[in-house]
MIPA-912002 format. One record per residue: residue in one letter; x, y, z of N, C-alpha, C in turn. Coordinates in steps of 0.02 Angstrom, whole numbers, plus 50000, padded with zeros to 5 digits. Layout:
<sites>
aXYZXYZXYZ ...
</sites>
This chain:
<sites>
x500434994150000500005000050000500455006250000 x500525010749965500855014649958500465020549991 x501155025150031501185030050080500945037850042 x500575038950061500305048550053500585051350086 x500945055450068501125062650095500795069850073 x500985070850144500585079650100501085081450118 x500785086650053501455092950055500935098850047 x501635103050101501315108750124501455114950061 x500965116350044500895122149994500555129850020 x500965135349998500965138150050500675143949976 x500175147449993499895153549946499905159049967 x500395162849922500375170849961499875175949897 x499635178949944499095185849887499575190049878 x499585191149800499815196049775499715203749782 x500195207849803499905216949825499735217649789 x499045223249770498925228449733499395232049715 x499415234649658500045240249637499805244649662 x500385247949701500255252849764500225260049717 x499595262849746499365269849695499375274249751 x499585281449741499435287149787498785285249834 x498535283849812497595283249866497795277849926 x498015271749883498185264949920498635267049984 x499085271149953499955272549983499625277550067 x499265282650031498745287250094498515281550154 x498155278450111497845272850148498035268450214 x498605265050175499135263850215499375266050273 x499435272850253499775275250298499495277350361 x498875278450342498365281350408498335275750426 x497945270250402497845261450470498505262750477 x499195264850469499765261850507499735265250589 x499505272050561499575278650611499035279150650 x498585276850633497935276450693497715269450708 x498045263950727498065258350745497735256050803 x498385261950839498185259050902497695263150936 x497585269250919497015273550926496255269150913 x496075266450847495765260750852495575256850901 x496025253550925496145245550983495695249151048 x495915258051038495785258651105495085260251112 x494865261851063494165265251070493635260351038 x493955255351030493405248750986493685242351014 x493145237651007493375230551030493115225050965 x493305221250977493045214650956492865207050978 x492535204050975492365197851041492895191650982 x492945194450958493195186750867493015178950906 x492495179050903492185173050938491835168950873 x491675161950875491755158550817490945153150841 x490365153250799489935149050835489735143950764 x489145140350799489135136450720488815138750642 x488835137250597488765140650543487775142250543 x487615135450571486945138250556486565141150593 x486795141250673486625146350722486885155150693 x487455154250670487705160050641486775162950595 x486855157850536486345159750478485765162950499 x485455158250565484815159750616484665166050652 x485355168150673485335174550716485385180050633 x485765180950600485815184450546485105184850530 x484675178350505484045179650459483355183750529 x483735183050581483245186250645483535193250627 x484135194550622484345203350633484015204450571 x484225202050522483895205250450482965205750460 x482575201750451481935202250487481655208450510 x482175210450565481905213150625482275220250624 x482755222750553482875228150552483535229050607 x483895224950650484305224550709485165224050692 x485335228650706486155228650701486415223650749 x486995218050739487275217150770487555220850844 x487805224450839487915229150895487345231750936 x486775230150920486275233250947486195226350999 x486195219950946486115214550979486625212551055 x487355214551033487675213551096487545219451123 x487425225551117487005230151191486385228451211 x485955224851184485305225251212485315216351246 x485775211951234486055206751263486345209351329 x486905212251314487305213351380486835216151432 x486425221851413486045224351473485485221351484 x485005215251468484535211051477485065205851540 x485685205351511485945199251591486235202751648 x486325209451626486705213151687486175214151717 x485585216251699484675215651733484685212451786 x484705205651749484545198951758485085198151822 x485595197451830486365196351879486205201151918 x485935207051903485625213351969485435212552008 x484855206451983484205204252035484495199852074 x484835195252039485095188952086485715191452136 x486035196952101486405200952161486035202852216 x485615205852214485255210652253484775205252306 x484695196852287484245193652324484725190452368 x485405190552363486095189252390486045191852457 
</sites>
């Protein structure tokens, strides 16, 4: 029975030819980076594809931004954790 190997193939994306606009571009994400980080977050959290699809075809529906969804989430359990604080 003969042995398979893989081989590792490795794909790099080719740059855009860098144009005055691109080059601007550049240069500001270089220069406001971390200005960014500080005033924005991200959860980069990963769930399953069709729970993903489910919540999407609910926001679309219902007119609902994502972001609206994690503020009006976050403050429905901090509610919720209030009460059970408070019966503590």
């Amino acid at each position: 029975m003969p042995l398979l190997h893989k081989v590792k193939t490795e794909v790099f994306m080719e740059k855009k030819e860098t144009t005055p606009r691109r080059a601007a571009r550049r240069s500001y994400e270089e220069r406001n980076k971390d200005k960014r980080k500080q005033t924005s977050g991200n959860f980069g959290t990963m769930i399953p594809r069709d729970l993903f699809d489910e919540i999407n075809a609910f926001l679309a529906k219902h007119h609902i931004t994502k972001v609206e969804l994690i503020f009006k989430g976050y403050e429905a359990l901090k509610a919720e954790y209030e009460k059970v604080d408070n019966k503590q």
